[in-house]
Jmol script that loads the backbone (N, CA, C; Angstrom):
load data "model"
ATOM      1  N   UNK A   1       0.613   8.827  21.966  1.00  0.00           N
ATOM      2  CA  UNK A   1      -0.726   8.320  21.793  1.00  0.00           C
ATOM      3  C   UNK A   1      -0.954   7.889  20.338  1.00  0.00           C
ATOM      4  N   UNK A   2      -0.577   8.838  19.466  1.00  0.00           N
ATOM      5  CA  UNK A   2      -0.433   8.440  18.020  1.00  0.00           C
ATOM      6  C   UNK A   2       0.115   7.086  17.501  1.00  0.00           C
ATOM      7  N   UNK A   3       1.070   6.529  18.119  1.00  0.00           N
ATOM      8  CA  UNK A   3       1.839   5.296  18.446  1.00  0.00           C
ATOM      9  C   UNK A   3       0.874   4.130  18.677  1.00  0.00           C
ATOM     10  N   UNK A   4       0.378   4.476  19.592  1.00  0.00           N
ATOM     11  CA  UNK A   4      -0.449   3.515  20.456  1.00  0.00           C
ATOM     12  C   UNK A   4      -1.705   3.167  19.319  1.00  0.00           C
ATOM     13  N   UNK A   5      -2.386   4.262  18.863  1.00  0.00           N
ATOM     14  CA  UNK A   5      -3.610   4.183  18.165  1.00  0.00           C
ATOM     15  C   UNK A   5      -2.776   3.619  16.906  1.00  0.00           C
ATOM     16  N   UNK A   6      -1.780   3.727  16.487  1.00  0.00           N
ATOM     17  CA  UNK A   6      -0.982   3.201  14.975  1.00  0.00           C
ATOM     18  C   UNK A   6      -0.974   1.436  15.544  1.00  0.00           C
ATOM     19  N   UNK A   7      -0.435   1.021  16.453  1.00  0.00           N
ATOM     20  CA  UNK A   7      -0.352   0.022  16.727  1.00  0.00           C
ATOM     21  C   UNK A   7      -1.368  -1.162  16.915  1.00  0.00           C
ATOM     22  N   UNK A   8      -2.476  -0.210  17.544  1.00  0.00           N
ATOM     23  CA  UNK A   8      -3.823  -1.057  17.741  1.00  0.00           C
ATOM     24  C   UNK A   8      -4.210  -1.103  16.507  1.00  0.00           C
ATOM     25  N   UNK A   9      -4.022  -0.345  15.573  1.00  0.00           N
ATOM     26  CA  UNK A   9      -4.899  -0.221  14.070  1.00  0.00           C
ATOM     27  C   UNK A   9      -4.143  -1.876  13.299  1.00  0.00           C
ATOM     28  N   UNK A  10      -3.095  -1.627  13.775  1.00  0.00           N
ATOM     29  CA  UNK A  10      -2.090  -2.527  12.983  1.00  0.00           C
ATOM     30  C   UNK A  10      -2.307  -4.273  13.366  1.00  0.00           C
ATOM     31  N   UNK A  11      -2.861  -4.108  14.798  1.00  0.00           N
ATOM     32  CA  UNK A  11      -3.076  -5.382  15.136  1.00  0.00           C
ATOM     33  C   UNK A  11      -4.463  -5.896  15.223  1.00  0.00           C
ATOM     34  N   UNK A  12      -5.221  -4.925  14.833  1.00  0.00           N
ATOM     35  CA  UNK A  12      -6.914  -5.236  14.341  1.00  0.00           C
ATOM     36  C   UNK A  12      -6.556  -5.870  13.065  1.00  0.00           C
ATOM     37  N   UNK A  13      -6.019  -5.118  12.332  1.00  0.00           N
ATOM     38  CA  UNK A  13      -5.675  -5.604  10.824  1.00  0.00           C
ATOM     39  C   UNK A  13      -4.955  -6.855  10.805  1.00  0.00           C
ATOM     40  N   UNK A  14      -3.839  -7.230  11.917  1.00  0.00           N
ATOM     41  CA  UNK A  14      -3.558  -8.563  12.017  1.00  0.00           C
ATOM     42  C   UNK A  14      -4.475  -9.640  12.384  1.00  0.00           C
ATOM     43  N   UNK A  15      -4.941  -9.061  13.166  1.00  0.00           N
ATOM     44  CA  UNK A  15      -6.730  -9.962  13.646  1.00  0.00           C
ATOM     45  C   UNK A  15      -7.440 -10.780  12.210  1.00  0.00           C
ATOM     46  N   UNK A  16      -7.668  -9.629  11.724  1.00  0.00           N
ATOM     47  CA  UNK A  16      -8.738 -10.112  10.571  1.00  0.00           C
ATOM     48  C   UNK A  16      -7.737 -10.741   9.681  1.00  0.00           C
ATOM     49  N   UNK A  17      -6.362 -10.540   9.484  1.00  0.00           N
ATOM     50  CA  UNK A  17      -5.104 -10.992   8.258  1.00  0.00           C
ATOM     51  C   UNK A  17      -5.684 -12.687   8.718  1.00  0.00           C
ATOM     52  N   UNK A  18      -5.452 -13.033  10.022  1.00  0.00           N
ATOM     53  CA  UNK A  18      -5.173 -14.306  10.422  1.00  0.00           C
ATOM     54  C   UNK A  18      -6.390 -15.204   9.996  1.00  0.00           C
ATOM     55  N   UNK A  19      -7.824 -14.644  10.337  1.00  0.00           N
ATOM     56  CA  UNK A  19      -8.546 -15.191   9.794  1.00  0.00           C
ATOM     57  C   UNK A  19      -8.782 -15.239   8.306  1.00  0.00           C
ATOM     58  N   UNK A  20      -8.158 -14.647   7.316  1.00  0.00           N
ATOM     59  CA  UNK A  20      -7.896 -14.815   6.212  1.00  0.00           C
ATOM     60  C   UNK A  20      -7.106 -15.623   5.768  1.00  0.00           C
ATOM     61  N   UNK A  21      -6.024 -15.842   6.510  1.00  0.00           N
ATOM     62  CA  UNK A  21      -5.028 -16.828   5.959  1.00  0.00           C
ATOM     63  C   UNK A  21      -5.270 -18.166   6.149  1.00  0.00           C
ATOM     64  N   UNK A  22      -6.133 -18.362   7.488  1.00  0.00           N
ATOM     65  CA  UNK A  22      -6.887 -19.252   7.877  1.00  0.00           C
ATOM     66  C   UNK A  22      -8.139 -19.722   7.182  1.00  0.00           C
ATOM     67  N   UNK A  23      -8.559 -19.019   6.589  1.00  0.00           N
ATOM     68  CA  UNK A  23     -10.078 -19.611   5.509  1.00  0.00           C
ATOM     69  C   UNK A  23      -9.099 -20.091   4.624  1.00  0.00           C
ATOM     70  N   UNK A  24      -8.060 -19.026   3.896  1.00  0.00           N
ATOM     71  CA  UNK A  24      -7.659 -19.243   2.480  1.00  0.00           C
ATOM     72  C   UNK A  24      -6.640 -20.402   2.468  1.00  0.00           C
ATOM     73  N   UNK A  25      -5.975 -20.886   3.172  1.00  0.00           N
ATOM     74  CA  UNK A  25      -4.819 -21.882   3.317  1.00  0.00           C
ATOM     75  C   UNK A  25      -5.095 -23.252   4.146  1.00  0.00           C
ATOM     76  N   UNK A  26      -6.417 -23.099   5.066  1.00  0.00           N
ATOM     77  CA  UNK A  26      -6.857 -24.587   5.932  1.00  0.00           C
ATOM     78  C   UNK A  26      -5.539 -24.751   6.951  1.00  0.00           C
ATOM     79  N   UNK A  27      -4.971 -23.635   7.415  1.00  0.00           N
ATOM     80  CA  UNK A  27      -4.345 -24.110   8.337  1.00  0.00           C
ATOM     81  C   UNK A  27      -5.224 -23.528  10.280  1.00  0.00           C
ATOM     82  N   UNK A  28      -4.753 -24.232  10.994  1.00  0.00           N
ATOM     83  CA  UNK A  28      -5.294 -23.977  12.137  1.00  0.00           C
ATOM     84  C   UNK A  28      -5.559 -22.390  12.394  1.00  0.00           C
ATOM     85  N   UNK A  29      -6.576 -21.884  13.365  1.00  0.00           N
ATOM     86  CA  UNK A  29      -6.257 -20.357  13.442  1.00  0.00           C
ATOM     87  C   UNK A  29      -5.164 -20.177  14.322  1.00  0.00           C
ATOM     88  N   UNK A  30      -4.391 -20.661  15.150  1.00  0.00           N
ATOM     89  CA  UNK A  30      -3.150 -20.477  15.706  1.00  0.00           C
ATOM     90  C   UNK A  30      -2.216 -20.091  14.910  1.00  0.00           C
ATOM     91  N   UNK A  31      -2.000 -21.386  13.984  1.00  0.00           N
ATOM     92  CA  UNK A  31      -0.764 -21.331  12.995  1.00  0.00           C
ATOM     93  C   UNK A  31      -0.645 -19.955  12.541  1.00  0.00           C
ATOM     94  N   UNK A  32      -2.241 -19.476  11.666  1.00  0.00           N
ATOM     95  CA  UNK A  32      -2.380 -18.335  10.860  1.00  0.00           C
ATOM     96  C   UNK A  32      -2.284 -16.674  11.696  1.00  0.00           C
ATOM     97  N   UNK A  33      -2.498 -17.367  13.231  1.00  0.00           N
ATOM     98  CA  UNK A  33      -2.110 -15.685  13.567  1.00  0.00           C
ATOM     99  C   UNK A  33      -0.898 -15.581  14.355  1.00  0.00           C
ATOM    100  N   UNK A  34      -0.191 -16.662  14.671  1.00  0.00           N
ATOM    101  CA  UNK A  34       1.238 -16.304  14.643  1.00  0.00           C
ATOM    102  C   UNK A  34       2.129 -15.986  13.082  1.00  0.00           C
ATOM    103  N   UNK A  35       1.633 -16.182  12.334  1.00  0.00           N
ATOM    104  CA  UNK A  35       1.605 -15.859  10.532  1.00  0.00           C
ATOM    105  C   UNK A  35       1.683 -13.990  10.999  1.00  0.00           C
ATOM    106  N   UNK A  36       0.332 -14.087  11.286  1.00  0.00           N
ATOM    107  CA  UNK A  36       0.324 -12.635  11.268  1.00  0.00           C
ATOM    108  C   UNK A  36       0.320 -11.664  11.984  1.00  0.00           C
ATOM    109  N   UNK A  37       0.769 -12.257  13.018  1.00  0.00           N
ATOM    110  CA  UNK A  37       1.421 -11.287  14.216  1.00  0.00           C
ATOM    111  C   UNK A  37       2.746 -10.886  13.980  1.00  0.00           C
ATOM    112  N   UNK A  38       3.610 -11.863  13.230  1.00  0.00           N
ATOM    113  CA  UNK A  38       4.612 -11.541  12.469  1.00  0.00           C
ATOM    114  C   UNK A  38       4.818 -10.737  11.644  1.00  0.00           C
ATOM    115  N   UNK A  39       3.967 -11.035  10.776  1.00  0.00           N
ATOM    116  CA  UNK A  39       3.878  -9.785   9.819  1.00  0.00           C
ATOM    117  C   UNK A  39       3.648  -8.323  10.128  1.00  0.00           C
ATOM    118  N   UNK A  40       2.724  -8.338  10.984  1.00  0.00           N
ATOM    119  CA  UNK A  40       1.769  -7.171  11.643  1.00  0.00           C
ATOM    120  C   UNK A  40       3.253  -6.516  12.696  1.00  0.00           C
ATOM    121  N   UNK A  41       4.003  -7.317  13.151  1.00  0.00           N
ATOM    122  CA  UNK A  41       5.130  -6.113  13.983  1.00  0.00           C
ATOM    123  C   UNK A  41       6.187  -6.180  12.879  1.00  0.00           C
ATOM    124  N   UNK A  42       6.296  -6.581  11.839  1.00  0.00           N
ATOM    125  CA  UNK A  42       7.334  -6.448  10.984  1.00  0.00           C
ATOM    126  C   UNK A  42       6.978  -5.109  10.069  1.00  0.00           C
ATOM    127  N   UNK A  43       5.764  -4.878   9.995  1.00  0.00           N
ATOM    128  CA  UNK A  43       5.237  -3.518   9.178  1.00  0.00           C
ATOM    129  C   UNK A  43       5.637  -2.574  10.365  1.00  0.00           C
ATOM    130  N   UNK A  44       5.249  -2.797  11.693  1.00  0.00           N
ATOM    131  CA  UNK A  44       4.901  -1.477  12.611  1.00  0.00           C
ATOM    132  C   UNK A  44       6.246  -1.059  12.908  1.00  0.00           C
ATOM    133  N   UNK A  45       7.342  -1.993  12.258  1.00  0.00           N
ATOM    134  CA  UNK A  45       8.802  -1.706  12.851  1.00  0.00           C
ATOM    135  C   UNK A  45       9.384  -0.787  11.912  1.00  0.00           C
ATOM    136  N   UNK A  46       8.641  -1.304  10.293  1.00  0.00           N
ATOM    137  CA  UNK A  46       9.316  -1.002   9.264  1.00  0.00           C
ATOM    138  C   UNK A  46       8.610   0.762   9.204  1.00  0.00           C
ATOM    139  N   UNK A  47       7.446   1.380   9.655  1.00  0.00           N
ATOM    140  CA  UNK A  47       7.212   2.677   9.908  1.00  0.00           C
ATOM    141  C   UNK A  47       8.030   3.802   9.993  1.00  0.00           C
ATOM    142  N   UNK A  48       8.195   4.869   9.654  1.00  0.00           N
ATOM    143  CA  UNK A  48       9.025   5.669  10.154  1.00  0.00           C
ATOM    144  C   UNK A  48       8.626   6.681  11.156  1.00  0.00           C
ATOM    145  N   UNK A  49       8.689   6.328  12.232  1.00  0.00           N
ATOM    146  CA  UNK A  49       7.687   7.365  13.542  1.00  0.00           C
ATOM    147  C   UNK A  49       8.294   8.227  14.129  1.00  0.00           C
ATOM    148  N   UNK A  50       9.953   8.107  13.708  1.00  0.00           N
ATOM    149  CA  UNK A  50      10.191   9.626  13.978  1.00  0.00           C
ATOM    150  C   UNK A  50       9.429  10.945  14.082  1.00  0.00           C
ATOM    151  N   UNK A  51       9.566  11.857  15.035  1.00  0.00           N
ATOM    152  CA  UNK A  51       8.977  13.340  14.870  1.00  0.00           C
ATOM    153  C   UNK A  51       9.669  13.731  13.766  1.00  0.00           C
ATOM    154  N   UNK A  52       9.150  14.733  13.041  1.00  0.00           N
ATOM    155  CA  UNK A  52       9.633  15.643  11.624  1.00  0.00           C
ATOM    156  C   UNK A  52      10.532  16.727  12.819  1.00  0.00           C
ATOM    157  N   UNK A  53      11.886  16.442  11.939  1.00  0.00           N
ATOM    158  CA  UNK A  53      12.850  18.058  12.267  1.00  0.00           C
ATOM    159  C   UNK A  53      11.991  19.583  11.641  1.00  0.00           C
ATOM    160  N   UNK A  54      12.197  20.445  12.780  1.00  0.00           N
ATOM    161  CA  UNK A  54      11.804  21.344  12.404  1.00  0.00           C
ATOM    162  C   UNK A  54      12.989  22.411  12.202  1.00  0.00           C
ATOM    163  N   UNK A  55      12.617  23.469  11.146  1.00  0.00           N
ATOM    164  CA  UNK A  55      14.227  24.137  10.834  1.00  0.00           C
ATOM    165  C   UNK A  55      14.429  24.815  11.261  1.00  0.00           C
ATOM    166  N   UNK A  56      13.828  25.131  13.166  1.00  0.00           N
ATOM    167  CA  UNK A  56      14.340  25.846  14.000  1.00  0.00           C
ATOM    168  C   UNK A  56      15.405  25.247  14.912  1.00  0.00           C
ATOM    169  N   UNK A  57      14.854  23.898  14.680  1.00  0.00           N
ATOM    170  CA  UNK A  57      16.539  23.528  16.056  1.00  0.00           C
ATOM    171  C   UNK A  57      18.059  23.350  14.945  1.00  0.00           C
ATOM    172  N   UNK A  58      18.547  23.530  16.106  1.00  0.00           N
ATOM    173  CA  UNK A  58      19.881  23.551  15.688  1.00  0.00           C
ATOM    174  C   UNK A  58      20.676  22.340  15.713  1.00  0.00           C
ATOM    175  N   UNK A  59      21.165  22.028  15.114  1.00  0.00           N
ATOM    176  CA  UNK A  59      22.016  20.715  15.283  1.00  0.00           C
ATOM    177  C   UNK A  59      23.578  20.834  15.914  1.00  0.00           C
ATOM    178  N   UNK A  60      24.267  20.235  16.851  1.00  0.00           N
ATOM    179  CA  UNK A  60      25.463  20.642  18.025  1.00  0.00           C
ATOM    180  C   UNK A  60      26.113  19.544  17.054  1.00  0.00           C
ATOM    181  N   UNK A  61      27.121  19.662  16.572  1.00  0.00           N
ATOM    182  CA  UNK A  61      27.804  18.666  16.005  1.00  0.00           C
ATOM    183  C   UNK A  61      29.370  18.021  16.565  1.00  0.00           C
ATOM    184  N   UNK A  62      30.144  17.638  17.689  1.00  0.00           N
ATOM    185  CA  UNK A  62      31.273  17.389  17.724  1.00  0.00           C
ATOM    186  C   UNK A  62      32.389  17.291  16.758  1.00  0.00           C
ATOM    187  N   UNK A  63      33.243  17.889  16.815  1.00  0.00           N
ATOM    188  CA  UNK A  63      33.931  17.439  15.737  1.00  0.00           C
ATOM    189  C   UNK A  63      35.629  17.440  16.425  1.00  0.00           C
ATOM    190  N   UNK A  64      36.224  16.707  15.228  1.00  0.00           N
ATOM    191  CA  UNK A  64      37.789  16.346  15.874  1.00  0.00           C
ATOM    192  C   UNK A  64      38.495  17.439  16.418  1.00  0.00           C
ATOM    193  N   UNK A  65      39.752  17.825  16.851  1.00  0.00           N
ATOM    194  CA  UNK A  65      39.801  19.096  17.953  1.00  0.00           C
ATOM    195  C   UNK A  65      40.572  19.402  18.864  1.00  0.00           C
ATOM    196  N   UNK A  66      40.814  20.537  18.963  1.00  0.00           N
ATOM    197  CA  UNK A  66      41.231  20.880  20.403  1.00  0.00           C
ATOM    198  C   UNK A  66      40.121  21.475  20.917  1.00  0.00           C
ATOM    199  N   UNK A  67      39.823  21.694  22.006  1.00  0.00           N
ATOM    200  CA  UNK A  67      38.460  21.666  23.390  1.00  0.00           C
ATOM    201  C   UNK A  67      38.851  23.435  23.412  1.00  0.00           C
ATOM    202  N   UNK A  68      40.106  23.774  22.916  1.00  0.00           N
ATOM    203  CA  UNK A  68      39.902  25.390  23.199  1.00  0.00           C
ATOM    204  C   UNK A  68      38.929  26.090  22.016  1.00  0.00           C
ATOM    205  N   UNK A  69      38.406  27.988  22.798  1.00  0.00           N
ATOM    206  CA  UNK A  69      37.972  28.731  21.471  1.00  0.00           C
ATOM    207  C   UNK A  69      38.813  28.685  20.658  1.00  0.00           C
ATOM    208  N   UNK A  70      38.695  28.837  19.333  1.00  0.00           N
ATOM    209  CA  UNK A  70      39.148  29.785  18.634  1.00  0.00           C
ATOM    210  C   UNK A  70      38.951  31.197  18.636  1.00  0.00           C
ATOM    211  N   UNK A  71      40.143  32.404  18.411  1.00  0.00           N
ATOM    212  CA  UNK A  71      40.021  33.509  18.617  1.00  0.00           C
ATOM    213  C   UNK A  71      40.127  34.106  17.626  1.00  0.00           C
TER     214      UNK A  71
END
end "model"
wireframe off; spacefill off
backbone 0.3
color backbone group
């Protein structure tokens, strides 16, 4: 849900970007919000939305090997 509400925030803000680029540059409002629809998923990509590790899990690591215990 956090995602979702990050995303809508991001594309309100592209909303209003477009009409900015559009007053400030005289280009069509099309032009200016494919401008900033671009921009607007190029930030939401660049995010880091990973969950935070917590320093209770454990990490299982494979490693090179023989498949038996060691004893």
């Amino acid at each position: 849900m956090r995602k979702f509400a990050l995303f809508v925030f991001i594309l309100s803000l592209a909303m209003l970007g477009a009409v900015l680029v559009s007053e400030m540059t005289g280009f069509a409002l099309r032009t200016s919000g494919i401008i900033s629809a671009v921009a607007a998923v190029l930030i939401y990509l660049m995010l880091d939305l990973r969950p935070k590790d917590s320093p209770d899990d454990t990490v299982i690591r494979l490693t090179r090997g023989n498949w038996y215990r060691k004893k």
